[in-house]
SEZAFI-805235 format. One record per atom (N, C-alpha, C, O): residue in three letters; residue number from 1; x, y, z; atom name. Coordinates in nm, 4 decimals. Example, Ala and Ser with C-alpha at 12.3 -4.5 7.8 and 13.67 -1.06 7.14 Angstrom:
% residues 2
{'ALA'; 1; {1.3190; -0.5690; 0.7800}; 'N'}
{'ALA'; 1; {1.2300; -0.4500; 0.7800}; 'CA'}
{'ALA'; 1; {1.3200; -0.3300; 0.7800}; 'C'}
{'ALA'; 1; {1.4236; -0.3319; 0.8465}; 'O'}
{'SER'; 2; {1.2850; -0.2250; 0.7080}; 'N'}
{'SER'; 2; {1.3670; -0.1060; 0.7140}; 'CA'}
{'SER'; 2; {1.2900; 0.0030; 0.7870}; 'C'}
{'SER'; 2; {1.3409; 0.1138; 0.8039}; 'O'}
END
This chain:
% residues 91
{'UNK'; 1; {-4.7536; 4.0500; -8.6362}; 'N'}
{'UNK'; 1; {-4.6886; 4.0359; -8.7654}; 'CA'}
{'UNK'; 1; {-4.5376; 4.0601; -8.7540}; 'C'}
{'UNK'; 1; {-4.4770; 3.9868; -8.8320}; 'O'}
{'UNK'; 2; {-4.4627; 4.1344; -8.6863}; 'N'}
{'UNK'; 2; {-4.3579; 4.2000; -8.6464}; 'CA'}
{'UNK'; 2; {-4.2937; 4.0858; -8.5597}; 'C'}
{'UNK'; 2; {-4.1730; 4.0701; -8.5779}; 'O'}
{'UNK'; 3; {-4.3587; 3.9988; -8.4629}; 'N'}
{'UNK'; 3; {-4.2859; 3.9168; -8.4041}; 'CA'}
{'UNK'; 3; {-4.2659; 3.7794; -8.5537}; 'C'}
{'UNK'; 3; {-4.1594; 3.7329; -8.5945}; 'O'}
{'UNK'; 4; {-4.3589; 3.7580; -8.5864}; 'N'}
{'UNK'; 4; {-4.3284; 3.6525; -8.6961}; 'CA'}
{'UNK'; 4; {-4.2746; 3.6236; -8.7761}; 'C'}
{'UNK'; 4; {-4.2359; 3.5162; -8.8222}; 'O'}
{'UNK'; 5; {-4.2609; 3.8072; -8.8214}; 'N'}
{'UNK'; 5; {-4.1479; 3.8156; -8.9061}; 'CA'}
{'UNK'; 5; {-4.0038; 3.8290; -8.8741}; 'C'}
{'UNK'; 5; {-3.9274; 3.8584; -8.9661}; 'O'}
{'UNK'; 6; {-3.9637; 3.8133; -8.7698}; 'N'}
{'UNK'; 6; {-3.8845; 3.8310; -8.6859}; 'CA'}
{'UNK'; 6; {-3.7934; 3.6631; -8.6524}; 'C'}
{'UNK'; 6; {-3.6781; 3.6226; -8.6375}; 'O'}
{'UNK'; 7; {-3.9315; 3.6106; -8.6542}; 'N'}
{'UNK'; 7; {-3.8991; 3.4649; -8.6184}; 'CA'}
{'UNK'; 7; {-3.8419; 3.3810; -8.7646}; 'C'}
{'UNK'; 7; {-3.7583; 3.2946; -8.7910}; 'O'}
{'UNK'; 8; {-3.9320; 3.4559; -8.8305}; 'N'}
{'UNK'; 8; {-3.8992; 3.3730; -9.0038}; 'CA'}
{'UNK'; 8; {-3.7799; 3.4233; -9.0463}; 'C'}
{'UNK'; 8; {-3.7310; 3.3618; -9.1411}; 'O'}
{'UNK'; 9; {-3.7138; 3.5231; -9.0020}; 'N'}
{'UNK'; 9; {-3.5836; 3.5801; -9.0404}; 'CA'}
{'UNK'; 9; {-3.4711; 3.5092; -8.9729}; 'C'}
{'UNK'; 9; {-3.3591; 3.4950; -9.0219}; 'O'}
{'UNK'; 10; {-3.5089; 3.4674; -8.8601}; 'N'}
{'UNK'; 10; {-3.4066; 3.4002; -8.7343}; 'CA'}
{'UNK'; 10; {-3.3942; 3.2490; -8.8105}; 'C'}
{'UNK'; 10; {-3.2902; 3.2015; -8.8562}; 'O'}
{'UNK'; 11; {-3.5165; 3.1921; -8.8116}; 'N'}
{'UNK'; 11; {-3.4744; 3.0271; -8.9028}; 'CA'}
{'UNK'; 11; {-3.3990; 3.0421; -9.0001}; 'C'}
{'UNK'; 11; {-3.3052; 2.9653; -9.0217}; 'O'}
{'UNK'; 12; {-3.4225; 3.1254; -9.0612}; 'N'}
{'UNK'; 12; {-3.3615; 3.1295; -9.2247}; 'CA'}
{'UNK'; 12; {-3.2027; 3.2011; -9.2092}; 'C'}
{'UNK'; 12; {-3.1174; 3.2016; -9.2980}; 'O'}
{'UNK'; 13; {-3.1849; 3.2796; -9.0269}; 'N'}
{'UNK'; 13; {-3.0473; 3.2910; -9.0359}; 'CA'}
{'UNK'; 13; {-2.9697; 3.1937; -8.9944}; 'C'}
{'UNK'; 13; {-2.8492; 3.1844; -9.0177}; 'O'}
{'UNK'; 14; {-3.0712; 3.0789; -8.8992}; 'N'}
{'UNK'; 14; {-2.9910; 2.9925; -8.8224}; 'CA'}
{'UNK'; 14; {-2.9268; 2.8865; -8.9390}; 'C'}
{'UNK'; 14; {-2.8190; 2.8272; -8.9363}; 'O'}
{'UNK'; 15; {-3.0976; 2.8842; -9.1041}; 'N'}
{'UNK'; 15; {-3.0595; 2.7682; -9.1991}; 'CA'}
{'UNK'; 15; {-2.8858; 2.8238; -9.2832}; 'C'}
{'UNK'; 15; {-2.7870; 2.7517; -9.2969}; 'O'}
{'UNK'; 16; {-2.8998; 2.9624; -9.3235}; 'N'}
{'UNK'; 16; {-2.7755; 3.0028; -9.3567}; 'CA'}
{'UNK'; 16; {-2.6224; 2.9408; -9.2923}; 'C'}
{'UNK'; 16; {-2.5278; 2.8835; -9.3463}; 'O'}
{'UNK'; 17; {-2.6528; 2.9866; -9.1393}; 'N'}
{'UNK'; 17; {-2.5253; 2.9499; -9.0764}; 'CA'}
{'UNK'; 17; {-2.4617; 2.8040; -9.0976}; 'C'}
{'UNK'; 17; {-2.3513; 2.7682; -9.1387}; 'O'}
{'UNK'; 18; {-2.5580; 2.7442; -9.0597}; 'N'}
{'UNK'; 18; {-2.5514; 2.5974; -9.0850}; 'CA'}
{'UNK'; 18; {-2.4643; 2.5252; -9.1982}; 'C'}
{'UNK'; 18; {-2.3731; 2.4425; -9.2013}; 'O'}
{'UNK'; 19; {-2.5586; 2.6179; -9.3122}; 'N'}
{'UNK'; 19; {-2.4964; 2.5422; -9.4851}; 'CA'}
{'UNK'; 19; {-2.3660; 2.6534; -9.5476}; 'C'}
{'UNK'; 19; {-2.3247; 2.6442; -9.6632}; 'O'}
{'UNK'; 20; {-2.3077; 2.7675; -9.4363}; 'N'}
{'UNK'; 20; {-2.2255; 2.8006; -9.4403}; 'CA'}
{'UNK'; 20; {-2.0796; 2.7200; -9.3705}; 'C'}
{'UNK'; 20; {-1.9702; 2.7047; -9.4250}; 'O'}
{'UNK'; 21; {-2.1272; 2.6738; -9.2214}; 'N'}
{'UNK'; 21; {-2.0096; 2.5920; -9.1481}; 'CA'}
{'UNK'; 21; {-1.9829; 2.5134; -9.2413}; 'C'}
{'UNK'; 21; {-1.8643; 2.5025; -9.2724}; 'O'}
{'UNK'; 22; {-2.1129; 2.4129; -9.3343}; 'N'}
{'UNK'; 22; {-2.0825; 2.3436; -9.3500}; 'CA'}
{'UNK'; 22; {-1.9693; 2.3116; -9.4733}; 'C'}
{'UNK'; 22; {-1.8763; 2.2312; -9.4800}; 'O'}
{'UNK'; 23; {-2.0194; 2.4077; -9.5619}; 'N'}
{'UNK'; 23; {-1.9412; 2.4347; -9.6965}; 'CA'}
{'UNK'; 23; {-1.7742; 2.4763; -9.6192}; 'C'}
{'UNK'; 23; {-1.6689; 2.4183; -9.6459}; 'O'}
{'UNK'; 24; {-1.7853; 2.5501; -9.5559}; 'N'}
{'UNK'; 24; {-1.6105; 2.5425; -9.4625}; 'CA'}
{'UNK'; 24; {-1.5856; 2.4424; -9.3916}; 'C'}
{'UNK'; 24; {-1.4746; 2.4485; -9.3388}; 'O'}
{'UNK'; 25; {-1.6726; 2.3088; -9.3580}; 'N'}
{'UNK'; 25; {-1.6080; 2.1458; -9.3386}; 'CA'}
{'UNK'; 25; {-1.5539; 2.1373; -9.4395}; 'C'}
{'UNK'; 25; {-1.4323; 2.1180; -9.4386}; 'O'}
{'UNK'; 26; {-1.6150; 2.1469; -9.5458}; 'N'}
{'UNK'; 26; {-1.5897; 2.1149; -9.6768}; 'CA'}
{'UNK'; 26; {-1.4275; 2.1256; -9.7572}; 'C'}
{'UNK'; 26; {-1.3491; 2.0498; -9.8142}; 'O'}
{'UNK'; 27; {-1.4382; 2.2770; -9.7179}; 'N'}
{'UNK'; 27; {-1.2801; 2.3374; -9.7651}; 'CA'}
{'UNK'; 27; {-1.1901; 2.3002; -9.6773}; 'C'}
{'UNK'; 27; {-1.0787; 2.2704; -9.7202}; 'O'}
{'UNK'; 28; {-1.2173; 2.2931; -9.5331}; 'N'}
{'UNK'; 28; {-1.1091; 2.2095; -9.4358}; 'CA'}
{'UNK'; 28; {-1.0773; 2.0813; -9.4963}; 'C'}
{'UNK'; 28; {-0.9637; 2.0650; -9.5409}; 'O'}
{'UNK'; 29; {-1.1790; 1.9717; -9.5046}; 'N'}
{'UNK'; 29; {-1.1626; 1.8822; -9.5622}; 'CA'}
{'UNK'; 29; {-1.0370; 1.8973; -9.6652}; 'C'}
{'UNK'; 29; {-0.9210; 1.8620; -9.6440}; 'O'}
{'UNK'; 30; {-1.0928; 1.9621; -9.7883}; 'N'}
{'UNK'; 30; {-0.9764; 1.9980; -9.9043}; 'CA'}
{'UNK'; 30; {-0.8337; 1.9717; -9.8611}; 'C'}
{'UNK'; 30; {-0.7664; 1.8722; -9.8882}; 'O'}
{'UNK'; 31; {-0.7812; 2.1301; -9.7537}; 'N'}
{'UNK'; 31; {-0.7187; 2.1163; -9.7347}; 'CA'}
{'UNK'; 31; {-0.6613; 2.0057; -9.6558}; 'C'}
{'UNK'; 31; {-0.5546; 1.9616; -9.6983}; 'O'}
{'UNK'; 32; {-0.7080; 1.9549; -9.5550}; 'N'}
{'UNK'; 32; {-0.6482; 1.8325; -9.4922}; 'CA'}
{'UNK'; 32; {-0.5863; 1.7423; -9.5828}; 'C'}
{'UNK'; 32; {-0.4745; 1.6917; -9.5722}; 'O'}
{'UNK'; 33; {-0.6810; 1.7255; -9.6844}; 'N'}
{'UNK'; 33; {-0.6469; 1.6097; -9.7633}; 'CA'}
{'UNK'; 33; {-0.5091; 1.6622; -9.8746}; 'C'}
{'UNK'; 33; {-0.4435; 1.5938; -9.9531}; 'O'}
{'UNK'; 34; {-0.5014; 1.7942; -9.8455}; 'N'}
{'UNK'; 34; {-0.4019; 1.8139; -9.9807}; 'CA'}
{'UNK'; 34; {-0.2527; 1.8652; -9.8836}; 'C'}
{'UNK'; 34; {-0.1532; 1.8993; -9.9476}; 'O'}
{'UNK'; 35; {-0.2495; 1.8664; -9.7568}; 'N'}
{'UNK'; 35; {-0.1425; 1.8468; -9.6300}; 'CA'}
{'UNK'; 35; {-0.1285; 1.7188; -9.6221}; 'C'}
{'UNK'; 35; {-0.0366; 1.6982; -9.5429}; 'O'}
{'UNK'; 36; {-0.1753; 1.6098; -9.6663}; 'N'}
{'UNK'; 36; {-0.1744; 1.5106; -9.6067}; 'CA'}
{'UNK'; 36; {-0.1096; 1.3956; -9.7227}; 'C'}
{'UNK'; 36; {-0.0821; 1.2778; -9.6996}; 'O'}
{'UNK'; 37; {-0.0986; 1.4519; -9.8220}; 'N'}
{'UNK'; 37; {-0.0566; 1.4399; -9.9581}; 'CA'}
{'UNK'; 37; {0.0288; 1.4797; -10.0137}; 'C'}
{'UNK'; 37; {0.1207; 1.4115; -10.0592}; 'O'}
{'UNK'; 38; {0.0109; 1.6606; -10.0263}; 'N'}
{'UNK'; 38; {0.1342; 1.7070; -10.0739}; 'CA'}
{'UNK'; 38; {0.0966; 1.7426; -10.2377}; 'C'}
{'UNK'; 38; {0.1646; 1.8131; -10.3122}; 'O'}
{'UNK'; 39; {-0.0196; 1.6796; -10.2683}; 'N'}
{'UNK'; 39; {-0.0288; 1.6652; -10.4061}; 'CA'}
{'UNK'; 39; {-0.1531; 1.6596; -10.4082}; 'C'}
{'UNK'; 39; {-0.2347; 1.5960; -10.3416}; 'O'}
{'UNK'; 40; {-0.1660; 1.7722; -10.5368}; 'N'}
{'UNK'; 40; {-0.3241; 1.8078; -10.5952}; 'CA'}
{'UNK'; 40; {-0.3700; 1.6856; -10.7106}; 'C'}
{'UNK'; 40; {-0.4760; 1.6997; -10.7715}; 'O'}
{'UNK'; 41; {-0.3007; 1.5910; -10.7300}; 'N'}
{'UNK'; 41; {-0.3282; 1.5033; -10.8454}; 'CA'}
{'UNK'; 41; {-0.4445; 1.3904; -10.7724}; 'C'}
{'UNK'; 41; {-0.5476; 1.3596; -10.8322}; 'O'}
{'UNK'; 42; {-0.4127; 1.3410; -10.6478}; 'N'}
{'UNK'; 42; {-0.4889; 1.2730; -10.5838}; 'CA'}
{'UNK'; 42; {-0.6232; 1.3258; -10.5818}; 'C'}
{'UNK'; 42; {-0.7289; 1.2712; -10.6134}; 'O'}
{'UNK'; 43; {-0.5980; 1.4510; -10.5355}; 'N'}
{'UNK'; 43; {-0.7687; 1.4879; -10.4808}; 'CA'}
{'UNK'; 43; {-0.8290; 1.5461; -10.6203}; 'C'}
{'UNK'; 43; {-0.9292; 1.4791; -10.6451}; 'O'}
{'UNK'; 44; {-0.8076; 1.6458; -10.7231}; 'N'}
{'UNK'; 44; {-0.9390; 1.5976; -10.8235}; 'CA'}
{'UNK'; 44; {-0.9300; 1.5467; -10.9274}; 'C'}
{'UNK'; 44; {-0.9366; 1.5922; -11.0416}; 'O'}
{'UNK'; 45; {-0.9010; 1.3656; -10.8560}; 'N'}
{'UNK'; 45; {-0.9528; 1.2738; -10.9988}; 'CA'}
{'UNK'; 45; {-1.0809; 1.3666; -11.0746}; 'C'}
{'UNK'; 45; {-1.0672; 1.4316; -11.1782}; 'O'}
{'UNK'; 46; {-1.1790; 1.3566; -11.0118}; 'N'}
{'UNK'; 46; {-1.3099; 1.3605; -11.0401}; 'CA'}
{'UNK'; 46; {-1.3584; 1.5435; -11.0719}; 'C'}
{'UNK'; 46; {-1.4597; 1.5521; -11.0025}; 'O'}
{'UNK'; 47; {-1.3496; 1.6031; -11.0999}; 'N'}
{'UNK'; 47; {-1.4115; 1.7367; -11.1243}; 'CA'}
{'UNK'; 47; {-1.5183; 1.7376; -11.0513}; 'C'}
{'UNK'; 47; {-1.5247; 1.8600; -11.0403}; 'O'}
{'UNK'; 48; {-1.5906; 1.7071; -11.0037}; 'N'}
{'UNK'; 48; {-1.7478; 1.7133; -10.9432}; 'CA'}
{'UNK'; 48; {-1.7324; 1.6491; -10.8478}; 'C'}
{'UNK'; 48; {-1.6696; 1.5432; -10.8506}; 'O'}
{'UNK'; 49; {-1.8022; 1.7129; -10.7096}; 'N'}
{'UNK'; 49; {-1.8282; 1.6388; -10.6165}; 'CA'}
{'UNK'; 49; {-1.7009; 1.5170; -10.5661}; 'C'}
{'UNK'; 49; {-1.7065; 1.3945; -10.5769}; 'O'}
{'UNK'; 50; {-1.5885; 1.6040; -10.5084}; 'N'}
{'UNK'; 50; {-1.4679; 1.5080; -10.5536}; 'CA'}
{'UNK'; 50; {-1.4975; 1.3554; -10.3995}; 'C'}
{'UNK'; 50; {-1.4693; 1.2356; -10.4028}; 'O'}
{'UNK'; 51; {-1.5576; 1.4341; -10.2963}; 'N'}
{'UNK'; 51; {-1.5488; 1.3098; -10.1775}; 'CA'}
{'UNK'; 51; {-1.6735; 1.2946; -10.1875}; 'C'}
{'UNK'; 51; {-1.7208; 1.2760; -10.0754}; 'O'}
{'UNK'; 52; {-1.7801; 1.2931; -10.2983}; 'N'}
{'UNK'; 52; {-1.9160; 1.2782; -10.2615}; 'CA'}
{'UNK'; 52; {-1.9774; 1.3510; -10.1733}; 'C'}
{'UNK'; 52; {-1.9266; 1.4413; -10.1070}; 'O'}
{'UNK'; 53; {-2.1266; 1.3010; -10.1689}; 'N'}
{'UNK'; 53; {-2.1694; 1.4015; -10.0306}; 'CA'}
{'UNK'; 53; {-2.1820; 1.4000; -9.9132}; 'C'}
{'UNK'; 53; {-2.2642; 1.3161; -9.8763}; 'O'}
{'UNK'; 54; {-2.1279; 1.4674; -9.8212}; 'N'}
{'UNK'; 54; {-2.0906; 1.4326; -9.6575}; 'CA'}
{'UNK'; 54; {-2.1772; 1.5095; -9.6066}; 'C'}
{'UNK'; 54; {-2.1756; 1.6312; -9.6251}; 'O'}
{'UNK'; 55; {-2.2685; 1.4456; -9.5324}; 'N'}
{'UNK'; 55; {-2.3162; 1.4804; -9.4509}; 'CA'}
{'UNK'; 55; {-2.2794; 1.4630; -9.2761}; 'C'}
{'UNK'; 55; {-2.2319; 1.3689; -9.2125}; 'O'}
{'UNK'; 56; {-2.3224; 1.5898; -9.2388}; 'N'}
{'UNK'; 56; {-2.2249; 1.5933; -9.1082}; 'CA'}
{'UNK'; 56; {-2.3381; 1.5951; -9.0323}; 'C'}
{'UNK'; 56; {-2.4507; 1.6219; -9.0741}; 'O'}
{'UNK'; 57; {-2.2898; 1.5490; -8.8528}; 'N'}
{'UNK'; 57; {-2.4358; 1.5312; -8.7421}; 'CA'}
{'UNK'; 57; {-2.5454; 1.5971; -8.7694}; 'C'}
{'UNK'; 57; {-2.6535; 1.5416; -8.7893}; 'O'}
{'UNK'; 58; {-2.5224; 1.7482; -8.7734}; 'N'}
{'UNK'; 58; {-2.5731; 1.8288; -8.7474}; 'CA'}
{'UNK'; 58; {-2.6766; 1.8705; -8.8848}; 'C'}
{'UNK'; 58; {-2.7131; 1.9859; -8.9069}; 'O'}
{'UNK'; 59; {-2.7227; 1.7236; -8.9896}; 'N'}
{'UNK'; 59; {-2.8330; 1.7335; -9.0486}; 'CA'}
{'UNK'; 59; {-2.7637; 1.7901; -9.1397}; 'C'}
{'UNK'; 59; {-2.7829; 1.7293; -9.2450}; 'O'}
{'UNK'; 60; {-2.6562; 1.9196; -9.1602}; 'N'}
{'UNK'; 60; {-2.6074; 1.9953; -9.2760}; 'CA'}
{'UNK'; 60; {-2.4998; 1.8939; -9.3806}; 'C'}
{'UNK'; 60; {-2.4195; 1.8120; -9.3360}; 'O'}
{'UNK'; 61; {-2.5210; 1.9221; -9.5172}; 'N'}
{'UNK'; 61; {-2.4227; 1.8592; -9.6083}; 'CA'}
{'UNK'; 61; {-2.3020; 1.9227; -9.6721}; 'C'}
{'UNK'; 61; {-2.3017; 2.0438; -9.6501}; 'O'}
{'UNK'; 62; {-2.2025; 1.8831; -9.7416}; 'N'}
{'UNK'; 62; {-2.1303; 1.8895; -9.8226}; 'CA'}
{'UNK'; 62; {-2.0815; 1.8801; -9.9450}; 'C'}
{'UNK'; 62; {-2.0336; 1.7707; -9.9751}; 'O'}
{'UNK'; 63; {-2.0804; 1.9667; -10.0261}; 'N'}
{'UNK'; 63; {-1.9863; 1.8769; -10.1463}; 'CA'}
{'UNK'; 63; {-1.8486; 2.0081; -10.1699}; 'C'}
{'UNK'; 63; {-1.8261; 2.1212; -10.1269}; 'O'}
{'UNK'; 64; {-1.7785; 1.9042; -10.2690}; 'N'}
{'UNK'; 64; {-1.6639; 1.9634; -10.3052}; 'CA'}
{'UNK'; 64; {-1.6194; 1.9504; -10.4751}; 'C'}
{'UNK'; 64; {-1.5920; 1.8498; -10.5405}; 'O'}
{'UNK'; 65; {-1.6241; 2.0818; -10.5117}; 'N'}
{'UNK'; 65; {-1.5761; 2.0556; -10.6886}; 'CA'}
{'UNK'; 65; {-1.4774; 2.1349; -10.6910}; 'C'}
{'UNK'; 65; {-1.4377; 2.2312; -10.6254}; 'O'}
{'UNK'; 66; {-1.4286; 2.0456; -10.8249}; 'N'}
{'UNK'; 66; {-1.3029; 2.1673; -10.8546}; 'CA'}
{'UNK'; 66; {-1.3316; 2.1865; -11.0157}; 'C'}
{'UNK'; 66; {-1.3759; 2.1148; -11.1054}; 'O'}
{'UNK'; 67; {-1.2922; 2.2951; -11.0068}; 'N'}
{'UNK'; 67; {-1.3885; 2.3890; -11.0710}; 'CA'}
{'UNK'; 67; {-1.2431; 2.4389; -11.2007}; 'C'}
{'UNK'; 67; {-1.2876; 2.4524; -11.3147}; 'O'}
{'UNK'; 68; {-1.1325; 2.4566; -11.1912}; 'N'}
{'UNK'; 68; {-1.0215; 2.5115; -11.3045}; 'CA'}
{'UNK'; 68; {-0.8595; 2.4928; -11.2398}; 'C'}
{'UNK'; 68; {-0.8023; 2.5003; -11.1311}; 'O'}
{'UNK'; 69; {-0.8285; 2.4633; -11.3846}; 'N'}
{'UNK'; 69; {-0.6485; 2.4566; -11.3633}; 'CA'}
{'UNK'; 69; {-0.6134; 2.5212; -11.4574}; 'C'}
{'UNK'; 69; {-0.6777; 2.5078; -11.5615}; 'O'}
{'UNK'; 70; {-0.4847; 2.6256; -11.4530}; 'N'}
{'UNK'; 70; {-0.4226; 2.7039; -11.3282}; 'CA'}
{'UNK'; 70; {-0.4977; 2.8000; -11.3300}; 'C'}
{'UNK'; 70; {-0.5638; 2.8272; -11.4302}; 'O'}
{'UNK'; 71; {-0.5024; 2.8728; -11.2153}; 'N'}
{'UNK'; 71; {-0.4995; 2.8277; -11.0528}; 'CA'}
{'UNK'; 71; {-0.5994; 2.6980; -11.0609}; 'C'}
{'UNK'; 71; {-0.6808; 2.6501; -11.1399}; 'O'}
{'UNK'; 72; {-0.5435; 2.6700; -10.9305}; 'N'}
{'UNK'; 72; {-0.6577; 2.5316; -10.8446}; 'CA'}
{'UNK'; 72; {-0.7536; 2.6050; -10.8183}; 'C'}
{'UNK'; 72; {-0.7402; 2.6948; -10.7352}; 'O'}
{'UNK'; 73; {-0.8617; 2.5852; -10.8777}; 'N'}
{'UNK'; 73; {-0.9908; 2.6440; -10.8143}; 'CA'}
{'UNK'; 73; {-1.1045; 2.5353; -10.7351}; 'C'}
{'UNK'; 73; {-1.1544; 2.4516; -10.8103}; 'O'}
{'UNK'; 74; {-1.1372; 2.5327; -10.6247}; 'N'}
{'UNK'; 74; {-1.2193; 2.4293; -10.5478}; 'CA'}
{'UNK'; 74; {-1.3556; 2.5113; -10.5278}; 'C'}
{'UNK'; 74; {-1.3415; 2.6287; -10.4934}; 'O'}
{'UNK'; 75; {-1.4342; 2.4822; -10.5383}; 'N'}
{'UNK'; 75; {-1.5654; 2.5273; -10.4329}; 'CA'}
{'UNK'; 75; {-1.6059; 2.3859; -10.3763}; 'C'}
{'UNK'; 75; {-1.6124; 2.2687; -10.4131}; 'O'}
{'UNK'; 76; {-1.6384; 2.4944; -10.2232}; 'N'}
{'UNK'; 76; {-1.7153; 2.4158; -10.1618}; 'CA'}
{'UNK'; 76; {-1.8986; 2.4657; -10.1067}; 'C'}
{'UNK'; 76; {-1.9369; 2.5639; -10.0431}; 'O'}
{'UNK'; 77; {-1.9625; 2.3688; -10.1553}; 'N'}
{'UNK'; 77; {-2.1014; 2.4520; -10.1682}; 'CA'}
{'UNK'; 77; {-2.1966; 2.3384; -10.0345}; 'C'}
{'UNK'; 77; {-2.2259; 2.2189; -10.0400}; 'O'}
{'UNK'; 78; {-2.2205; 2.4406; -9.9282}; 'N'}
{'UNK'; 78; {-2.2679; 2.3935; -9.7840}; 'CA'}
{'UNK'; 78; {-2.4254; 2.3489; -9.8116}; 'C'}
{'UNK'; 78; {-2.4910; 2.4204; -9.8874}; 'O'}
{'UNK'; 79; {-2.4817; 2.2431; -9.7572}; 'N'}
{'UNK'; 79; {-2.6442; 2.3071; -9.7516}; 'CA'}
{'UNK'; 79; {-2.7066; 2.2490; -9.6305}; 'C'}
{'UNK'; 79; {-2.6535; 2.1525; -9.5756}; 'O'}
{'UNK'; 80; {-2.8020; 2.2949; -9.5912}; 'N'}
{'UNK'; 80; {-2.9350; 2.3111; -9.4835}; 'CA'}
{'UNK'; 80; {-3.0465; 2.3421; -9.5078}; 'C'}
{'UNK'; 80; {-3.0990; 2.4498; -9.5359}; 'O'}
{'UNK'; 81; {-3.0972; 2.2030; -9.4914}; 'N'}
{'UNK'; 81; {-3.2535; 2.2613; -9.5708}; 'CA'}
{'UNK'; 81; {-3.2535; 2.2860; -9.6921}; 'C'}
{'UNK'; 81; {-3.1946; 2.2280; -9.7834}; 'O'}
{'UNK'; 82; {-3.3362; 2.3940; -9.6937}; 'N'}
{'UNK'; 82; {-3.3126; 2.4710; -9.8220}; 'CA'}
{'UNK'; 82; {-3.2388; 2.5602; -9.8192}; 'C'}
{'UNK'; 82; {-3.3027; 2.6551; -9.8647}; 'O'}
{'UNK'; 83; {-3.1213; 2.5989; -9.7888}; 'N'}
{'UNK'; 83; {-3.0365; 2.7026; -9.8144}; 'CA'}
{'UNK'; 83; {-2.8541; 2.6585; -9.8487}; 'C'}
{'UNK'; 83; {-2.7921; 2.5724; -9.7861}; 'O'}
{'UNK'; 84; {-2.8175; 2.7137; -9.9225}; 'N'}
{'UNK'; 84; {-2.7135; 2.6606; -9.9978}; 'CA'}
{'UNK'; 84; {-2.5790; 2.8102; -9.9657}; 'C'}
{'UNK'; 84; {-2.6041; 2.9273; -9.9939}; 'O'}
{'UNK'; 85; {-2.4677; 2.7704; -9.9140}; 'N'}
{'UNK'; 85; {-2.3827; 2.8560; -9.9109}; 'CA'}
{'UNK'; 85; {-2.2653; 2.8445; -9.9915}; 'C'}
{'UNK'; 85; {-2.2714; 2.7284; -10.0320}; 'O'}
{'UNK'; 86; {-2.1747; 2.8901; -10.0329}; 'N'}
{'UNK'; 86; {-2.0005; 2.8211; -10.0824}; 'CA'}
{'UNK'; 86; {-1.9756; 2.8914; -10.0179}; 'C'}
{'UNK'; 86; {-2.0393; 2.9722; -9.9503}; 'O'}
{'UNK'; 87; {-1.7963; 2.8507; -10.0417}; 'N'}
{'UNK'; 87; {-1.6669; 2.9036; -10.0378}; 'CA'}
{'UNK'; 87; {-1.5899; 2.8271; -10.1396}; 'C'}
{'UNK'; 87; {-1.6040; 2.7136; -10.1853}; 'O'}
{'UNK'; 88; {-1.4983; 2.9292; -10.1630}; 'N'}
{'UNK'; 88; {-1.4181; 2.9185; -10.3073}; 'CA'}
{'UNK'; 88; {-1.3030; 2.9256; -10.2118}; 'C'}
{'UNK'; 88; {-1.2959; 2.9953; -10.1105}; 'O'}
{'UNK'; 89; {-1.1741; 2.8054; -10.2811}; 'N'}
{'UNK'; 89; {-1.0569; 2.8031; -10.2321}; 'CA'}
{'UNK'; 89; {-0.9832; 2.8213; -10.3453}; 'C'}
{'UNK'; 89; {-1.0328; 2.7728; -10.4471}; 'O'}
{'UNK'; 90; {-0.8652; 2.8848; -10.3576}; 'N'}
{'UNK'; 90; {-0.7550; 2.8798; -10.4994}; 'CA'}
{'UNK'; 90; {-0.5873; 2.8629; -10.4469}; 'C'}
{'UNK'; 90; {-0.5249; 2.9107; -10.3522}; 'O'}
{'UNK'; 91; {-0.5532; 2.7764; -10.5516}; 'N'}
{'UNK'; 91; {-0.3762; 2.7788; -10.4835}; 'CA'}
{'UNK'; 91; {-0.3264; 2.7924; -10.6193}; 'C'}
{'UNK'; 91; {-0.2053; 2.7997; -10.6402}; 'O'}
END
């Protein structure tokens, strides 16, 4: 019982990690795109899900919202499987 539970803790840390990197593609993304610009007007036309959903090799997805003005508030919310991480960016 002790090894199994052991094992079911390890998937569910490996699913975490995963839909964590991925939600920080996410905010890299952001920023790239707002270095690359200069300007927050481009990137959230859209309030929701501003580049759609990206999915990256490694099976894990992406999205990106922006969430309030002023401040710029972005989240980016990672997932794997079933497990869902963010990160919140503000400028």
């Amino acid at each position: 019982a002790v090894i199994t539970s052991g094992l079911k803790m390890g998937g569910v840390q490996s699913q975490s990690t995963r839909a964590y990197f991925a939600a920080e593609a996410g905010a890299e993304r952001l920023l790239y795109e707002f270095r690359q610009t200069g300007n927050l007007d481009d990137i959230y036309v859209h309030q929701e899900n501003i580049f759609g959903t990206t999915t990256l090799p490694t099976g894990s997805s992406y999205v990106v919202n922006y969430d309030q003005f002023p401040p710029f508030i972005f989240t980016s919310i990672g997932s794997y499987e079933s497990t869902k991480r963010s990160v919140e960016l503000d400028f």
